[in-house]
Backbone as CSV, one residue per row, in Angstrom:
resi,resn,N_x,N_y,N_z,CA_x,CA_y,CA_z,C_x,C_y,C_z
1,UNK,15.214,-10.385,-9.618,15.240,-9.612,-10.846,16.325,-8.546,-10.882
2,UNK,16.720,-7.861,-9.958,18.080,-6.994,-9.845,19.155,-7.470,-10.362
3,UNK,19.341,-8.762,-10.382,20.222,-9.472,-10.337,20.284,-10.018,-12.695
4,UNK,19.140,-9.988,-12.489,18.782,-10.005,-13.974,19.101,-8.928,-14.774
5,UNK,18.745,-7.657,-14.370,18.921,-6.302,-14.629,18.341,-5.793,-15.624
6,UNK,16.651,-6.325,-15.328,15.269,-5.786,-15.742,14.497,-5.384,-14.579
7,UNK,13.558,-4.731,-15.126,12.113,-4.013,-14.496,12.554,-2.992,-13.733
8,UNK,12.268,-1.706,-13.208,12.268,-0.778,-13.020,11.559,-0.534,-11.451
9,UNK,10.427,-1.367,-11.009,9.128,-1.135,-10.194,8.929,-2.230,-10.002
10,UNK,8.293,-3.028,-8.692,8.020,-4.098,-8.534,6.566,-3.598,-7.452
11,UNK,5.419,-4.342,-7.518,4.909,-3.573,-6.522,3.749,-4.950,-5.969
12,UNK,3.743,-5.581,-5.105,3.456,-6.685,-4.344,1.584,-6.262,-4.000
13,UNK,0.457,-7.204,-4.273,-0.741,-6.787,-3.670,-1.177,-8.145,-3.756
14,UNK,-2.183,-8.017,-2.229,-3.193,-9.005,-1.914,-4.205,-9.102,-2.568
15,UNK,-4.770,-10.736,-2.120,-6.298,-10.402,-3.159,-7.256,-8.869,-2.845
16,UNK,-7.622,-9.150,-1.596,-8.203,-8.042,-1.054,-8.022,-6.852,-1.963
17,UNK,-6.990,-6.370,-2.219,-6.527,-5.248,-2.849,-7.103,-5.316,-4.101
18,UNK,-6.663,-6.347,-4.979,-7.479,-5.910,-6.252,-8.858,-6.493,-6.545
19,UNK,-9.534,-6.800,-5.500,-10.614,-7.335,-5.094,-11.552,-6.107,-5.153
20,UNK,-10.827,-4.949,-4.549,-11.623,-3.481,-4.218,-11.614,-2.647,-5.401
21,UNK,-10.531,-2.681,-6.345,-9.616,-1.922,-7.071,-9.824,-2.154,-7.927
22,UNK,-10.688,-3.263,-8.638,-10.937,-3.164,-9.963,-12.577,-3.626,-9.730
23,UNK,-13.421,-3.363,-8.871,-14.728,-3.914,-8.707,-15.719,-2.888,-8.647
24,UNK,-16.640,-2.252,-9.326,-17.182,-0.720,-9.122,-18.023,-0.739,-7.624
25,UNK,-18.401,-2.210,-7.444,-19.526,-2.331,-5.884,-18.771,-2.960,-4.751
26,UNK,-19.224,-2.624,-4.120,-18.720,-3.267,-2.463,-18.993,-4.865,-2.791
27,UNK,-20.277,-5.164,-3.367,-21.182,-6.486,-3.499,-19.974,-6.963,-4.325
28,UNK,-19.709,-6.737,-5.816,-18.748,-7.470,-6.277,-17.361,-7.564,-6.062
29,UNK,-16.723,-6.830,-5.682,-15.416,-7.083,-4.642,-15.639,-8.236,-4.042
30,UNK,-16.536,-7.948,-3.122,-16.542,-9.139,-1.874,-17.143,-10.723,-2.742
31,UNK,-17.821,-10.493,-3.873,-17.887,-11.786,-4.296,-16.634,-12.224,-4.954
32,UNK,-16.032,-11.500,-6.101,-14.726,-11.948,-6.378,-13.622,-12.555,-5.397
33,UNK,-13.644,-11.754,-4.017,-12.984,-11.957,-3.525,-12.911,-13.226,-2.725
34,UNK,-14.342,-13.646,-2.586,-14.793,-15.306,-1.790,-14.719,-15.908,-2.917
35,UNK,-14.803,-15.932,-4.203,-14.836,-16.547,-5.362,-13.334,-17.247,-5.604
36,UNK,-12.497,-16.546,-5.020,-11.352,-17.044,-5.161,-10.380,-16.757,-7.077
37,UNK,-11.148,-15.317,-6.895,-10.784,-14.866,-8.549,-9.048,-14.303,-8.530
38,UNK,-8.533,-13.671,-7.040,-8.098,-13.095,-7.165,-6.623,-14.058,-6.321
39,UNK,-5.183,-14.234,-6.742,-4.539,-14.944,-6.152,-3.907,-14.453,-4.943
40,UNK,-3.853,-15.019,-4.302,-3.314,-14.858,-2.564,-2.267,-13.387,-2.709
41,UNK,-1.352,-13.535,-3.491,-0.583,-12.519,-3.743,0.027,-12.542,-5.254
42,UNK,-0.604,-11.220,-5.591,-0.153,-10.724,-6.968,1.016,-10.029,-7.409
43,UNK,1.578,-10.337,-8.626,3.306,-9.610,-8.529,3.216,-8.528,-9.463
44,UNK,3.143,-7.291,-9.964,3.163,-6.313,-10.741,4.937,-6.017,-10.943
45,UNK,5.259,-6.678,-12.075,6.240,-5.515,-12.799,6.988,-4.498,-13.539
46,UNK,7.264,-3.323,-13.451,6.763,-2.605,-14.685,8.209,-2.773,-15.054
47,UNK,8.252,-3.030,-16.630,9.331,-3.140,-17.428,9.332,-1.505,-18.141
48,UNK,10.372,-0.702,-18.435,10.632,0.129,-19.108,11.602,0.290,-20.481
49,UNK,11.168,1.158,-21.252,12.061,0.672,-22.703,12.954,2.028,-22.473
50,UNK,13.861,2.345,-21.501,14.413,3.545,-21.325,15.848,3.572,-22.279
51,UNK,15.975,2.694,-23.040,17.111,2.343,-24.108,16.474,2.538,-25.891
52,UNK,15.897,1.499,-25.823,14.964,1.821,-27.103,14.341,0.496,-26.272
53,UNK,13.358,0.218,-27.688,12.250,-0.810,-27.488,12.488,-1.936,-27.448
54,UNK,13.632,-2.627,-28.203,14.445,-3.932,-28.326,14.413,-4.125,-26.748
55,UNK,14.920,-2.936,-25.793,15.584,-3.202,-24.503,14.070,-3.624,-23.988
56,UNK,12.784,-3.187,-23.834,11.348,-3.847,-23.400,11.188,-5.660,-23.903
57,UNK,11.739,-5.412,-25.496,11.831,-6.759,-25.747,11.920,-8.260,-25.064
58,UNK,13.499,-7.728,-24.858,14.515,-8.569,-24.094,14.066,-8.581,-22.421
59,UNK,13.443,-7.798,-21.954,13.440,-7.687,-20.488,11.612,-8.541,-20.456
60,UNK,10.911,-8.417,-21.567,9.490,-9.446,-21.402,10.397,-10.392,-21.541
61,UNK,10.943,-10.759,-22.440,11.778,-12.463,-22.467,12.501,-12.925,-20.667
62,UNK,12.907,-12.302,-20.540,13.931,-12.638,-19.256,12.807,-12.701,-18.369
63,UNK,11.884,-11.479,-18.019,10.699,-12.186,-17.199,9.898,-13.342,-17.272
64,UNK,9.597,-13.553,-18.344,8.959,-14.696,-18.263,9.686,-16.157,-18.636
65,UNK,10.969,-15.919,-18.391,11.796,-16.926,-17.585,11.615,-17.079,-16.456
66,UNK,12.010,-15.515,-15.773,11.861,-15.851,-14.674,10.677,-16.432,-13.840
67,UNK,9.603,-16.159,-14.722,8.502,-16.867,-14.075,8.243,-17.988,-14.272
68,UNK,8.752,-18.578,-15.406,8.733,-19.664,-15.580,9.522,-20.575,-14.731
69,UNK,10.634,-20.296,-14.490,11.943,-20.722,-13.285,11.343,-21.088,-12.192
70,UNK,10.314,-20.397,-11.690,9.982,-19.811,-10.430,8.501,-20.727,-10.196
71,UNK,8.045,-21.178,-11.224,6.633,-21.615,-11.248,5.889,-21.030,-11.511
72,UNK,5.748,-19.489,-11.297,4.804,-18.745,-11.247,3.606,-18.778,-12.394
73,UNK,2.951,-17.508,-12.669,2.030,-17.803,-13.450,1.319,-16.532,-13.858
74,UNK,1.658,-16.389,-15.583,1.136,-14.923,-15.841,-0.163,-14.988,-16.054
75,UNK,-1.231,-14.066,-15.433,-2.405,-13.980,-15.535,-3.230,-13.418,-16.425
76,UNK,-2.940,-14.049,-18.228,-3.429,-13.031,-19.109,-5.097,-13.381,-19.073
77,UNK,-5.701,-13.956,-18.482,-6.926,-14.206,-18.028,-7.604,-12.625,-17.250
78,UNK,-6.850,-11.903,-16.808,-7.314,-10.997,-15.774,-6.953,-9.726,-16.559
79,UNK,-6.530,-9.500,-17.682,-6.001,-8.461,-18.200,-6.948,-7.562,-18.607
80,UNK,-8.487,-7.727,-18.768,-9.464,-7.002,-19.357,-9.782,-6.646,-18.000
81,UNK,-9.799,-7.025,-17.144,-10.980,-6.956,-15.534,-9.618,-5.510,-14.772
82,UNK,-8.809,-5.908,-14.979,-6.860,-4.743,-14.480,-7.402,-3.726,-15.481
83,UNK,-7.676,-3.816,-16.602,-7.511,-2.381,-17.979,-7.995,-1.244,-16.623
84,UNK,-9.145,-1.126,-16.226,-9.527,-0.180,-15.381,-8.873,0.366,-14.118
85,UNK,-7.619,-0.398,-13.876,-6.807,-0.140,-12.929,-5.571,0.226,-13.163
86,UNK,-5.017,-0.776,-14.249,-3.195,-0.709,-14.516,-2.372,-0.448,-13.706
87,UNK,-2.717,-0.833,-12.140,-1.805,-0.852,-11.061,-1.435,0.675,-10.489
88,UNK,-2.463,1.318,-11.004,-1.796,3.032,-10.301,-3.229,3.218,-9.437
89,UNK,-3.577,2.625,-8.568,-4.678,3.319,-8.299,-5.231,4.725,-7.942
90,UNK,-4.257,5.372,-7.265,-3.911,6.484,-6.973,-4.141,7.333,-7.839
91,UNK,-3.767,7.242,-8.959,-3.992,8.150,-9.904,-5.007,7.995,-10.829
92,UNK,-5.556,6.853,-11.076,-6.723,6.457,-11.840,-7.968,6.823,-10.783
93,UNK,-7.691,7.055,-9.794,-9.060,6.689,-8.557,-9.637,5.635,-7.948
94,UNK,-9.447,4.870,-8.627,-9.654,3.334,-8.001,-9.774,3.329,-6.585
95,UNK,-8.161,4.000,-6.137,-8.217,3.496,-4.723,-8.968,3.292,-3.393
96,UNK,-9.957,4.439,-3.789,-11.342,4.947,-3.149,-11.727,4.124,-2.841
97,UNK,-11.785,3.058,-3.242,-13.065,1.713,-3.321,-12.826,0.886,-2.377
98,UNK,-11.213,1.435,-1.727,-11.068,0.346,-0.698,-11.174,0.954,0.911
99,UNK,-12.086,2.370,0.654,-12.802,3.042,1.856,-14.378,2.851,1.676
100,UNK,-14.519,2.065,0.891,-16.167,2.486,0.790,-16.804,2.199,2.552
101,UNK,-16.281,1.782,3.339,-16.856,1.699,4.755,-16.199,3.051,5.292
102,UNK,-15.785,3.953,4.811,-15.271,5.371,5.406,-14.203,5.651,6.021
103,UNK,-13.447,4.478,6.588,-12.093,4.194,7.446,-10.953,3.708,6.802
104,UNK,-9.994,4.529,6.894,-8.664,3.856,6.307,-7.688,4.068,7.638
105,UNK,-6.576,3.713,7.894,-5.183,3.969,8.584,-4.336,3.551,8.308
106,UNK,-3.129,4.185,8.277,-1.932,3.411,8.007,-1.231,2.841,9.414
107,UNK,-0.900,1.375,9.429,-0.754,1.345,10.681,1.034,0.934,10.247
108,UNK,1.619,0.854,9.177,3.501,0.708,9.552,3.868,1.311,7.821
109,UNK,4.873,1.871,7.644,5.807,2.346,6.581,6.876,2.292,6.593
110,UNK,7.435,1.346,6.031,8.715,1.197,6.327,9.676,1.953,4.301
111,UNK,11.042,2.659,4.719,11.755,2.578,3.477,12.890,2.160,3.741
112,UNK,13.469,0.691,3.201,14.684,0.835,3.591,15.085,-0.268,1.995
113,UNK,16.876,-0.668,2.715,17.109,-1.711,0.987,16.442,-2.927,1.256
114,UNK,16.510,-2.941,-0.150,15.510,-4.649,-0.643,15.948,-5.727,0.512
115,UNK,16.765,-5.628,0.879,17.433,-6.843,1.665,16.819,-7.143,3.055
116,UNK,16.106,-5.969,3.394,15.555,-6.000,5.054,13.946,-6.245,4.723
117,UNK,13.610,-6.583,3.689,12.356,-6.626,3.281,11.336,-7.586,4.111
118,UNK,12.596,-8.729,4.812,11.785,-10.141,4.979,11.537,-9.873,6.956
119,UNK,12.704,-8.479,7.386,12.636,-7.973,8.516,11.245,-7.334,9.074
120,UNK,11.339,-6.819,7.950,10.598,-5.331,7.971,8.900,-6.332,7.954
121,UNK,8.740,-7.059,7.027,7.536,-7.934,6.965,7.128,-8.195,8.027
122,UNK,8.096,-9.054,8.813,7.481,-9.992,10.391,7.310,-9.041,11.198
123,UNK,8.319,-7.528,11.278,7.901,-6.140,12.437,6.148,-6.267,12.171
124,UNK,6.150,-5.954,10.657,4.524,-5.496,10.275,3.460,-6.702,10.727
125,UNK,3.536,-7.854,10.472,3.113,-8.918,10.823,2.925,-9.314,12.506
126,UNK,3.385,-8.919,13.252,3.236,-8.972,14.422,2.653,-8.340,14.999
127,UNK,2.379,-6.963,14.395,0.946,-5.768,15.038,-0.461,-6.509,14.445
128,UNK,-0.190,-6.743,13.004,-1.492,-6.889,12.320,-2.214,-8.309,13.298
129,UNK,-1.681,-9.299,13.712,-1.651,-10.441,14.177,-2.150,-10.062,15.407
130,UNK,-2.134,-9.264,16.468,-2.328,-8.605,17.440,-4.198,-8.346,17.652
131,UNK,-4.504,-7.691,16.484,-5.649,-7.069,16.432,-6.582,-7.843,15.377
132,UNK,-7.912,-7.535,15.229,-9.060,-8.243,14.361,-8.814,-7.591,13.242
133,UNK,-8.930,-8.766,12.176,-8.665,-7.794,10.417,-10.193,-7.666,9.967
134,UNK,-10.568,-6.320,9.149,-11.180,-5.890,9.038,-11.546,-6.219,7.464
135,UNK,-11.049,-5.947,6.099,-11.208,-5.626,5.224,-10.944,-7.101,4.461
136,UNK,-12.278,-7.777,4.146,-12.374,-9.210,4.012,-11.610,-9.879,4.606
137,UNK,-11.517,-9.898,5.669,-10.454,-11.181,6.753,-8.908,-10.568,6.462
138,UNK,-8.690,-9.281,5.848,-7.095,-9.276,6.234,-6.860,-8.241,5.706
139,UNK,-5.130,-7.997,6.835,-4.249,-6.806,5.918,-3.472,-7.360,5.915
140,UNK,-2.687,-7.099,4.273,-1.698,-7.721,4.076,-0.325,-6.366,3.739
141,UNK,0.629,-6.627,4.562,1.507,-5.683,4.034,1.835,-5.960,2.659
142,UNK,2.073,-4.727,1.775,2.420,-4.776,0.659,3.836,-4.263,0.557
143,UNK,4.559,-4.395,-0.374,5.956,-4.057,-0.782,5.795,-3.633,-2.094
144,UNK,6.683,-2.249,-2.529,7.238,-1.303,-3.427,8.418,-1.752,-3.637
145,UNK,8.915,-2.154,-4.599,10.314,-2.336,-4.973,10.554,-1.015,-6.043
146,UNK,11.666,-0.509,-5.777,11.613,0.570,-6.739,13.059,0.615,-6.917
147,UNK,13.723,1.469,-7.669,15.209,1.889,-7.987,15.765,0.522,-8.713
148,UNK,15.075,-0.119,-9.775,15.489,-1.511,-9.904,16.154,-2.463,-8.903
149,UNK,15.081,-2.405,-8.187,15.383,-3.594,-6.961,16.522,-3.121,-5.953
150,UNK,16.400,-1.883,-5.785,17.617,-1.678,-4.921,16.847,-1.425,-3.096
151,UNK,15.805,-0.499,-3.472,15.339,0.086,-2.602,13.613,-0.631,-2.226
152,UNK,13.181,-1.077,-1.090,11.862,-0.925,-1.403,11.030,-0.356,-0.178
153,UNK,9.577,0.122,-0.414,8.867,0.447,0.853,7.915,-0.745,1.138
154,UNK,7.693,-0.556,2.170,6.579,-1.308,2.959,5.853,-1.287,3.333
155,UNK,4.474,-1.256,3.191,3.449,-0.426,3.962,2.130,-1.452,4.323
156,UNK,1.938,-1.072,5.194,0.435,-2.133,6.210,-0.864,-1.097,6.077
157,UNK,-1.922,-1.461,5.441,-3.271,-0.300,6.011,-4.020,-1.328,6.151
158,UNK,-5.376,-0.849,7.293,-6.474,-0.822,8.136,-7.132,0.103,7.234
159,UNK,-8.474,-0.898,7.035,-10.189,-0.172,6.218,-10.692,-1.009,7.178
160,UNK,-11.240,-0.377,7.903,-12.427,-0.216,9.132,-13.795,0.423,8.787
161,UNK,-14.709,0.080,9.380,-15.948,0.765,9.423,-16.177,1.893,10.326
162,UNK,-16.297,3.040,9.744,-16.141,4.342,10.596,-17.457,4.499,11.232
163,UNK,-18.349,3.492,11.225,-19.189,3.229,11.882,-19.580,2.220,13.460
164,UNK,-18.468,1.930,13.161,-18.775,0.525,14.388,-17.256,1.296,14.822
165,UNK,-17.981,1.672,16.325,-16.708,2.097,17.147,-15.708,1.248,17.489
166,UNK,-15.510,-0.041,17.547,-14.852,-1.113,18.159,-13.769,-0.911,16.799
167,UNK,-14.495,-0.807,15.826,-13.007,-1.205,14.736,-12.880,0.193,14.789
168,UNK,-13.221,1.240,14.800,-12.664,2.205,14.681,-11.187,2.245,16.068
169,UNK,-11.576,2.273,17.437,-10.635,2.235,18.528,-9.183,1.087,18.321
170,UNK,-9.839,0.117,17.666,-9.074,-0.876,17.566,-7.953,-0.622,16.307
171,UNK,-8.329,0.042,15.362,-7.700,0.830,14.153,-6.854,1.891,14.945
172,UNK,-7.114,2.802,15.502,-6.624,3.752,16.251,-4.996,3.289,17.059
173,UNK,-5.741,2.190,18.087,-4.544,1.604,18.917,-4.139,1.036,18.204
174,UNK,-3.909,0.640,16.902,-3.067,-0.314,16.099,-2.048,0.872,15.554
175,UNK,-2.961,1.572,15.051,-1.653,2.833,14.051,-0.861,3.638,15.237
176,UNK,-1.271,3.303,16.786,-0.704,4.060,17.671,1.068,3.269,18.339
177,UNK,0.707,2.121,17.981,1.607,1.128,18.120,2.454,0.642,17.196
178,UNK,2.009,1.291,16.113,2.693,0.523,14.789,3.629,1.758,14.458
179,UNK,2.994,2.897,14.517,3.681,4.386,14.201,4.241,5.204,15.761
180,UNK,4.251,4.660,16.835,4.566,5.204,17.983,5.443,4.137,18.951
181,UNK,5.093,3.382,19.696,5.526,2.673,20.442,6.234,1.294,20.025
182,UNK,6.028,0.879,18.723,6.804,0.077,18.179,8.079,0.499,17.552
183,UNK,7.705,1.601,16.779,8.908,2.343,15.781,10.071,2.774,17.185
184,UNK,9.522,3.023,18.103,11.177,3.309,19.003,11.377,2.227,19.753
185,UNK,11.206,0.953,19.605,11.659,-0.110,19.858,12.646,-0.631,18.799
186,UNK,12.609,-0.513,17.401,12.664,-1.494,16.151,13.663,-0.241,15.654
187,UNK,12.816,0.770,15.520,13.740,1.809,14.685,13.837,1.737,13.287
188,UNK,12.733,1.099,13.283,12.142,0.536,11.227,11.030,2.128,11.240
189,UNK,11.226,2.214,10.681,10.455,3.592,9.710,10.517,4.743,11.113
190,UNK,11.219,5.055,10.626,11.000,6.758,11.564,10.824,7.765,11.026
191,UNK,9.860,8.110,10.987,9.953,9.205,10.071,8.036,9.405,10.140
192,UNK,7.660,11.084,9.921,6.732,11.686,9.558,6.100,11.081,8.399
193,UNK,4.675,10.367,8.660,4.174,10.208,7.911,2.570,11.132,7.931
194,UNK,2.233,11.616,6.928,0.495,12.143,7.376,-0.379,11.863,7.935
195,UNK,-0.838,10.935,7.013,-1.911,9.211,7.056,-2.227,9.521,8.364
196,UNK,-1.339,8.467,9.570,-1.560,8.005,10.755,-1.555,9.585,11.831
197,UNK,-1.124,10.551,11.468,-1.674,11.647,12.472,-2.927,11.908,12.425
198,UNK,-3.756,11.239,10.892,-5.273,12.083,10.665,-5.856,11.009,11.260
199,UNK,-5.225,9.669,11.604,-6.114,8.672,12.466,-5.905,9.056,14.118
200,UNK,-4.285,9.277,14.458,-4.123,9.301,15.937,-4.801,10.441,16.464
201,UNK,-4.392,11.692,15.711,-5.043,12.653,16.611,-6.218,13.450,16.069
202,UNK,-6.471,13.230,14.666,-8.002,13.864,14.494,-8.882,13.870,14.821
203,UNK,-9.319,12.746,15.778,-10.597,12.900,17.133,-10.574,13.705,18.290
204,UNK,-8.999,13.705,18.782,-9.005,14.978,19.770,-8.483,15.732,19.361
205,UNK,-8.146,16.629,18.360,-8.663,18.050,17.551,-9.742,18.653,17.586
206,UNK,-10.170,17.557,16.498,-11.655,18.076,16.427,-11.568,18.984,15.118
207,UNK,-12.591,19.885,14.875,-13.243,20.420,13.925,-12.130,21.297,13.253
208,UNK,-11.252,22.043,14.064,-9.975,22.406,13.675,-8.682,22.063,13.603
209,UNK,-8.828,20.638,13.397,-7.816,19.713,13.094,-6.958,19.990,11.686
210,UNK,-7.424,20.529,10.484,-7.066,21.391,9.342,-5.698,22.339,9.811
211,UNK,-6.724,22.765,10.431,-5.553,24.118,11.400,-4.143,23.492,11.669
212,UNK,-4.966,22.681,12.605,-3.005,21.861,13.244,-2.378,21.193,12.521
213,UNK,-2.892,20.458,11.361,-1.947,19.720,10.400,-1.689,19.771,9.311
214,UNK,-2.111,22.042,9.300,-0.948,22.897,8.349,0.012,23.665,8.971
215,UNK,-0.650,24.036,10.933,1.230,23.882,11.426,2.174,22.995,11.256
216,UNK,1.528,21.360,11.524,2.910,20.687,10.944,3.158,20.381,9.696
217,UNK,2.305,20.428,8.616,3.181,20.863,7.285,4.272,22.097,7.606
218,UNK,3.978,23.286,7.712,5.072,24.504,7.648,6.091,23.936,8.091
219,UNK,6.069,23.283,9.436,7.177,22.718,10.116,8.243,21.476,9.239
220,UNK,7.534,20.713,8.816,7.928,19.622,7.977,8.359,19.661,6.542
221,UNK,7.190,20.381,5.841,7.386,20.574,4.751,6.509,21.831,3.901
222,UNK,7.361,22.793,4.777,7.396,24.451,4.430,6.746,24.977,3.242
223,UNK,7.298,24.200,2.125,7.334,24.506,0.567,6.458,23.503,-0.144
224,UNK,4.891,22.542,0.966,4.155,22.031,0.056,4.509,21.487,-0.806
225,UNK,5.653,20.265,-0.801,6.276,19.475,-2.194,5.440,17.919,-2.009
226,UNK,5.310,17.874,-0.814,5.697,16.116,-0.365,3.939,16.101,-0.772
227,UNK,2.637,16.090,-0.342,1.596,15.932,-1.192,0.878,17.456,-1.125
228,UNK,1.011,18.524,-2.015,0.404,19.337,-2.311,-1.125,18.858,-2.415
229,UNK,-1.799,20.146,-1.809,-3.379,19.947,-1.546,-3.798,19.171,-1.505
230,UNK,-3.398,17.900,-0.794,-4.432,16.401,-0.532,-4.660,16.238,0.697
231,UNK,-4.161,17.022,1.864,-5.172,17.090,3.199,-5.069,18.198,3.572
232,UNK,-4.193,19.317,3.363,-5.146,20.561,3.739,-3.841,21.642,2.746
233,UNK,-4.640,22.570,2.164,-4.248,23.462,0.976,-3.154,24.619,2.472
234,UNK,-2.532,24.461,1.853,-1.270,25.364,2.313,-1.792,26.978,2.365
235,UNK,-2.179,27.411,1.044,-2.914,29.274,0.759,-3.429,29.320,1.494
């Protein structure tokens, strides 16, 4: 699609994902999701009319060439069951639904150009492959295409049961390997992420774990820009 010179956002999800994300119960997720409602991998693209509206026009036409080209297959079947999501989960709340067992981790983040995408996949693919998948039989890395296809991220998470110690340890040594001992082998994502410090080291903290990971905000990010008040309020 870069190459077309439409869509704005591209953003890649497993069934699993909108299995959780548009289902209000644990019960119906997991039936949709054995039901086979949801396709192996879903393509989200957001088209923008940043010209006038003609320019949205022309860029639905060219997509659904391209999908047509491609085989693919638009899912206006699923468009009432998505209204409650529209692909932001984050900001709608949705996303919640894919902790309802209490455990999340990020176990790889990668940002680099579109072109290392298929690199960056098999790095992620080779930890996940390693360890037992948790969250209906799998994690699937997802991909962010953003900057009209110039740039994209990559990211792998672990939903574990914060109940059953085995997936919890096993979650642990995965984000320890994926964010530590792999990244200075590969040299794919280096960089400070939050997420995986509140998995690696928030058990041996402990109760004042808050404390230590608003010293390393100050250190990192002084001026509270990167996520203001979403794991510990700066004031």
């Amino acid at each position: 699609m870069p190459t077309q010179g439409i869509g704005t956002h591209l953003n890649t999800t497993p069934d699993a994902f909108n299995a959780f994300n548009t289902q209000p119960t644990q019960d119906l997720s997991e039936k949709t999701y054995r039901e086979g409602m949801w396709p192996r991998n879903m393509i989200y693209v957001v088209l923008a009319a940043i010209s006038s509206q003609r320019q949205i026009d022309y860029e639905e036409k060219v997509l659904r060439l391209i999908v047509d080209q491609t085989k693919g297959i638009f899912r206006e079947d699923l468009r009432e069951v998505l209204s409650t999501w529209h692909g932001d989960a984050f900001r709608s709340g949705t996303s919640v639904r894919m902790t309802r067992y209490g455990g999340y981790a990020c176990q790889r983040m990668n940002v680099s150009q579109i072109e290392t995408i298929e690199k960056l996949h098999n790095a992620h693919m080779k930890i996940i492959n390693k360890y037992p998948h948790y969250i209906l039989d799998e994690e699937t890395p997802e991909v962010y295409v953003y900057d009209r296809g110039y740039f994209s991220i990559n990211e792998t998470d672990n939903y574990y049961d914060q109940a059953d110690i085995t997936e919890v340890k096993n979650a642990r040594l995965q984000t320890k390997e994926a964010f530590i001992a792999h990244t200075k082998k590969d040299r794919l994502g280096w960089f400070i992420h939050m997420e995986p410090l509140t998995t690696i080291f928030g058990p041996d903290i402990g109760p004042d774990f808050h404390l230590w990971l608003r010293d390393v905000k100050r250190i990192f990010d002084p001026n509270d820009i990167m996520n203001p008040d979403k794991l510990v309020k700066m004031d």
